[in-house]
C-alpha positions, -999 to 999 in steps of 0.1 A, spaced: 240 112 -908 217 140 -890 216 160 -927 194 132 -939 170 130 -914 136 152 -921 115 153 -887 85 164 -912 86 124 -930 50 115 -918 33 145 -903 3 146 -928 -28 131 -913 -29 96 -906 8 93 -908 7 103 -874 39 114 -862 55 145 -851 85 170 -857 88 180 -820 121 172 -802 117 142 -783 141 120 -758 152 92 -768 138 55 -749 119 90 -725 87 99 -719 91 136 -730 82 143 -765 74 181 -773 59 190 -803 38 213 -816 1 208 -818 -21 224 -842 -57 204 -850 -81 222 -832 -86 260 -820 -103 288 -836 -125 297 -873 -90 298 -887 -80 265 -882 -90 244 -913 -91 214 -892 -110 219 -861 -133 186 -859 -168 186 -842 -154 156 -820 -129 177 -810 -102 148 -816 -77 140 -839 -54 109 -852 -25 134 -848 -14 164 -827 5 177 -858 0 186 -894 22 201 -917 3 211 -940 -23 236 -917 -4 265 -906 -24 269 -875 -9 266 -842 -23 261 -811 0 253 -788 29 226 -774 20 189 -757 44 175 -740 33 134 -743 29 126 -775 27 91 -795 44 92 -827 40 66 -853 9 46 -837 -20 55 -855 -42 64 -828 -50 92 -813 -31 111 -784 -59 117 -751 -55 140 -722 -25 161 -733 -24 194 -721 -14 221 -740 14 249 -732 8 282 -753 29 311 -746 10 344 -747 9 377 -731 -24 398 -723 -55 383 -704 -59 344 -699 -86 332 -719 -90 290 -717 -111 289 -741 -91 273 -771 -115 290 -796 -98 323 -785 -64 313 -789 -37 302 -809 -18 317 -845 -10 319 -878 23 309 -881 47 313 -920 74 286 -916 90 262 -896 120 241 -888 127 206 -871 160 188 -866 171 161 -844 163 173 -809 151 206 -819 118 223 -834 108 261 -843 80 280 -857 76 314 -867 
């Protein structure tokens, strides 16, 4: 049954769910999040809020939240972000974040690269 399942079902905006691996009945849900951050991301908004953490369709990322709502149609508040990086820390989320090519979800398990 897991070969039928597509984590990616949804993730355009205002379907508002995510491919991240998440518990099942937990409270842990990590996923990437990619609608705000720098010039390069096509959908940084001036409220600097979005229905969705995730959408596949920018290839922007800015980092992983940990507590996210999938499937409600709301937006997800005060999630904080985990980016790995290397170099000086810079918290300004203008300056950070990537380009990425491709990813991949699964049951349980998400990558980007």
């Amino acid at each position: 049954m897991l070969k039928y399942v597509d984590p990616f079902i949804g993730t355009t905006n205002f379907g508002t769910t995510n491919p991240g691996a998440v518990c099942p009945n937990g409270l842990m849900s990590v996923s990437p999040f990619n609608v705000m951050g720098s010039a390069d991301n096509k959908y940084d908004k001036d409220a600097r809020w979005w229905s969705t953490p995730y959408d596949n369709t920018n290839s922007y990322f800015t980092g992983f939240s940990h507590v996210n709502l999938s499937g409600v149609g709301c937006p997800d508040l005060g999630s904080r972000l985990l980016m790995p990086t290397t170099g000086d820390l810079d918290v300004d989320f203008h300056n950070y974040g990537s380009k990425y090519k491709d990813e991949a979800a699964s049951p349980g398990y998400y990558t980007t690269y």
